[in-house]
Residue frames as qw, qx, qy, qz and C-alpha x, y, z in Angstrom:
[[0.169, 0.426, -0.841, -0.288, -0.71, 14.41, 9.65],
 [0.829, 0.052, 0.427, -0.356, -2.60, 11.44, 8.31],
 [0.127, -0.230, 0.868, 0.422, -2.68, 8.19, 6.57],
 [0.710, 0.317, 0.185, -0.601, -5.45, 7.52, 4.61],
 [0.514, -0.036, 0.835, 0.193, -6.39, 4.61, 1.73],
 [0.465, 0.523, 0.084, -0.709, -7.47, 5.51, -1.72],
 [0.831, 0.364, 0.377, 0.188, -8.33, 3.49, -5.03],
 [0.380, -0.351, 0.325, 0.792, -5.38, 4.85, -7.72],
 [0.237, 0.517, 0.730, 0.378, -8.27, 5.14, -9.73],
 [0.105, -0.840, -0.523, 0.096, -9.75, 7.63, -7.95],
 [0.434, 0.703, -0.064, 0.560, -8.76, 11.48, -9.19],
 [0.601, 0.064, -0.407, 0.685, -6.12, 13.19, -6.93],
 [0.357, -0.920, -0.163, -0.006, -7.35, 15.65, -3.90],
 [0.232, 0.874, -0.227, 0.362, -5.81, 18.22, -2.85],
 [0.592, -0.560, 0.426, -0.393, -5.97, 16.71, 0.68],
 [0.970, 0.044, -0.196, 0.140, -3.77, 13.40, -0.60],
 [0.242, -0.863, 0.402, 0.185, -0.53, 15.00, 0.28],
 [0.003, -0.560, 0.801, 0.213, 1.94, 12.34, -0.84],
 [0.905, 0.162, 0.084, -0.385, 0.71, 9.62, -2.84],
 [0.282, -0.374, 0.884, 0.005, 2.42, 6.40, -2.43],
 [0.884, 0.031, -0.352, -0.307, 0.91, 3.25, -4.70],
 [0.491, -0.325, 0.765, -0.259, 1.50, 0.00, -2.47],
 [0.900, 0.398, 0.129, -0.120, 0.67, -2.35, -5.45],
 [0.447, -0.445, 0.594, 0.499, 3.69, -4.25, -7.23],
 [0.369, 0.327, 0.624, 0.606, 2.21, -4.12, -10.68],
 [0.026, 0.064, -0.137, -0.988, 1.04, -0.92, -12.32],
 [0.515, 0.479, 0.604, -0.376, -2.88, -0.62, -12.01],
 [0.426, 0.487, 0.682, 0.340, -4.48, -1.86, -15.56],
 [0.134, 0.773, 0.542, 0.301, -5.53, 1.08, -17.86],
 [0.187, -0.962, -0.046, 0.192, -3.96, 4.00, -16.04],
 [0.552, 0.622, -0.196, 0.520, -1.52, 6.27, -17.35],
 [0.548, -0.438, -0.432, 0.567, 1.32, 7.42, -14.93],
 [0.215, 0.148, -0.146, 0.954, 1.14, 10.55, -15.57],
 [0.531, -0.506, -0.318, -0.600, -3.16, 10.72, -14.84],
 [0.636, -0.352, -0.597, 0.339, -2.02, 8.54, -11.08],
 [0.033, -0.844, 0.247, -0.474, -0.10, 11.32, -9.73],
 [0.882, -0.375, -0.055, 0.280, 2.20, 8.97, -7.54],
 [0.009, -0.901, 0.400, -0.167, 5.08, 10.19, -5.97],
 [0.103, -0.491, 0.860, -0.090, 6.67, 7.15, -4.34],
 [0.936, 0.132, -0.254, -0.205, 5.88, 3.89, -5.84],
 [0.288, -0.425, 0.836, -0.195, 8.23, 1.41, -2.86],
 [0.833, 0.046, -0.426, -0.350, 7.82, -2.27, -4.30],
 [0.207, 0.337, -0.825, 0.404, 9.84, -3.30, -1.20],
 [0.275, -0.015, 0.455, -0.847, 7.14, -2.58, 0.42],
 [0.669, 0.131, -0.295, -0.670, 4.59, -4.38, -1.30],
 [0.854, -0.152, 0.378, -0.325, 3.28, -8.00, -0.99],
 [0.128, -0.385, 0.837, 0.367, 5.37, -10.78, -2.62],
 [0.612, 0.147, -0.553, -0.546, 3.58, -12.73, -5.83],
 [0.365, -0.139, -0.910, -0.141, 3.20, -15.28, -3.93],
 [0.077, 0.253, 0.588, -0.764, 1.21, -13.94, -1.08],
 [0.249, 0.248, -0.078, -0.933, -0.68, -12.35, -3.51],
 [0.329, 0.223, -0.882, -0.254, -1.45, -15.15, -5.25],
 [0.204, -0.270, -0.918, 0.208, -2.51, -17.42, -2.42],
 [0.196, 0.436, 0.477, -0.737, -4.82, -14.66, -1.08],
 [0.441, 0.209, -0.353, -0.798, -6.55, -13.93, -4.43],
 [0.476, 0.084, -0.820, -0.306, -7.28, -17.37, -4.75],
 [0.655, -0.506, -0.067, -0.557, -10.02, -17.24, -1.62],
 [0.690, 0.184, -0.649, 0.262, -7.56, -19.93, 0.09],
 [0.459, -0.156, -0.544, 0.685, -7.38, -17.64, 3.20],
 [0.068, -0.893, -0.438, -0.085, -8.85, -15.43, 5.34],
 [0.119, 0.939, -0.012, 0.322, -8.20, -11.80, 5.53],
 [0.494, -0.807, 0.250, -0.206, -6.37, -12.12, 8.90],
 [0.829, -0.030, 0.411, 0.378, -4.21, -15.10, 7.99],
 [0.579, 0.643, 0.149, 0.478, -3.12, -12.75, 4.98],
 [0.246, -0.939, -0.001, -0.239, -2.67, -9.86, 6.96],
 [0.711, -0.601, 0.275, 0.239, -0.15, -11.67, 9.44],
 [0.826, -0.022, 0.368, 0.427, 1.69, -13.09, 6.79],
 [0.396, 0.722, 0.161, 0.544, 2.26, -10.18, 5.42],
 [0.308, -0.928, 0.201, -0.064, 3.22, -8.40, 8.18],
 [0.854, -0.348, 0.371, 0.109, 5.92, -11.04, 8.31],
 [0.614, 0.604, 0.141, 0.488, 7.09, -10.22, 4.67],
 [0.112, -0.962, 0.067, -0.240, 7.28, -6.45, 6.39],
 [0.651, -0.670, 0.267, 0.236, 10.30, -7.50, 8.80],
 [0.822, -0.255, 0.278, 0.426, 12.42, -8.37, 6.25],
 [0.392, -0.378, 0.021, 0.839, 15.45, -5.95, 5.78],
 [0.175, 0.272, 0.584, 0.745, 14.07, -4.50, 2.09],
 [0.245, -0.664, -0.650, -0.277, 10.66, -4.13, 3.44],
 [0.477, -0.632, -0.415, 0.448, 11.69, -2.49, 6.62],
 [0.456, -0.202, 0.133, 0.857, 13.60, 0.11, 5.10],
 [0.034, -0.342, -0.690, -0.637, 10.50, 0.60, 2.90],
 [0.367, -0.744, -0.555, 0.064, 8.28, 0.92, 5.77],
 [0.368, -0.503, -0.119, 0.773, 10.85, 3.23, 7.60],
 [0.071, 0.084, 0.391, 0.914, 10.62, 5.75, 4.39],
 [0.263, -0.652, -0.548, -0.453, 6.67, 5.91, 4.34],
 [0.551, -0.653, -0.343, 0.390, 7.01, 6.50, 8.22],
 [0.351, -0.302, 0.091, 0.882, 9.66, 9.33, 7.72],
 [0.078, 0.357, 0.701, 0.612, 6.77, 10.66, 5.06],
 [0.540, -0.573, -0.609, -0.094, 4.18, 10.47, 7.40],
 [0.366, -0.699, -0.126, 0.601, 6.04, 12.78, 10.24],
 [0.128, -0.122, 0.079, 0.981, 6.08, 15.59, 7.55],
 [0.320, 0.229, -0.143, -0.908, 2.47, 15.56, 6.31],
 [0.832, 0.041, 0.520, -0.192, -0.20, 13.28, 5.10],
 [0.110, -0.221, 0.893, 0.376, 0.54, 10.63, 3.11],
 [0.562, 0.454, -0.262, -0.641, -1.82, 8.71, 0.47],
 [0.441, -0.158, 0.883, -0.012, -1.75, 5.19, 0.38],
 [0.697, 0.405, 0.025, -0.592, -3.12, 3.97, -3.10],
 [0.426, -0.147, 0.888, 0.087, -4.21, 0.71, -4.48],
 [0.086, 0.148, -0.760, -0.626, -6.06, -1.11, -7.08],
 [0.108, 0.062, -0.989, 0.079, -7.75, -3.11, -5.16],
 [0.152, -0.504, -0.668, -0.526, -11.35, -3.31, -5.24],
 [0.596, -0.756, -0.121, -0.244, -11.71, -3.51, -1.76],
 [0.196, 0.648, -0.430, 0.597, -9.18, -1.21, -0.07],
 [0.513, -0.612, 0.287, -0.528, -10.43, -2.30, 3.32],
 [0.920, -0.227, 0.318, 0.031, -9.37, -6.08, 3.06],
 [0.757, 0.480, -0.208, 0.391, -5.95, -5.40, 1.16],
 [0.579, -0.070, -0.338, 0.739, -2.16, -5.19, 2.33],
 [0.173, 0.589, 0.041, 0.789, -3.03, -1.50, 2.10],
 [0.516, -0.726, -0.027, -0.453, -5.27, -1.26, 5.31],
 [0.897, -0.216, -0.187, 0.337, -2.08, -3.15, 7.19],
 [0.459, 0.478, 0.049, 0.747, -0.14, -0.36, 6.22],
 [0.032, -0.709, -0.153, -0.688, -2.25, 1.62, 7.39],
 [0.747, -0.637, -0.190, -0.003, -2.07, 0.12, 11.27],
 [0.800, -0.109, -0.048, 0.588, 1.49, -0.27, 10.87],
 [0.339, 0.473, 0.087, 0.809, 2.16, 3.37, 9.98],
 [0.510, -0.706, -0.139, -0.470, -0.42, 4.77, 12.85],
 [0.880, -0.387, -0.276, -0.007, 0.54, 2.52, 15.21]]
């Protein structure tokens, strides 16, 4: 069982098992039926404003990161988190964003928090 990080861009392996987007808007230009997402949790996602401030070069990665973990505690989110987790103990799981760079989005937080 793994968690891995992929662009939603990128076409579906066999070796995604469950593909989860972690984005709260649909990625630009993609049809849902070409994604192949299975669980699409916006609980679970960053709040507009987080997003927001971090796009906007205000902060660094790690200052986002926290504060987002900090979004994660509350009740909506947790429950969200708890479902990917319960995912994750049957098989891998798929973790897919938009974001250019998967390695400095919410997505690779996810990915500690789910391992971890």
């Amino acid at each position: 069982m793994s968690v891995r990080v992929r662009r939603v861009y990128d076409p579906a392996e066999p070796e995604d098992g469950v593909r989860v987007l972690v984005d709260r808007l649909w990625p630009r230009g993609l049809a849902k039926d070409a994604a192949r997402v299975d669980e699409w949790p916006k609980a679970l996602t960053p709040s507009t404003e987080l997003r927001r401030w971090y796009h906007t070069g205000e902060g660094s990665y790690e200052e986002f990161a926290e504060r987002y973990e900090a979004e994660l505690a509350a009740e909506e989110a947790a429950e969200a988190l708890d479902g990917v987790r319960g995912l994750v103990g049957k098989g891998d799981v798929t973790l897919l964003t938009a974001s250019k760079t998967p390695e400095r989005s919410h997505a690779t937080v996810l990915v500690r928090l789910l391992e971890g």
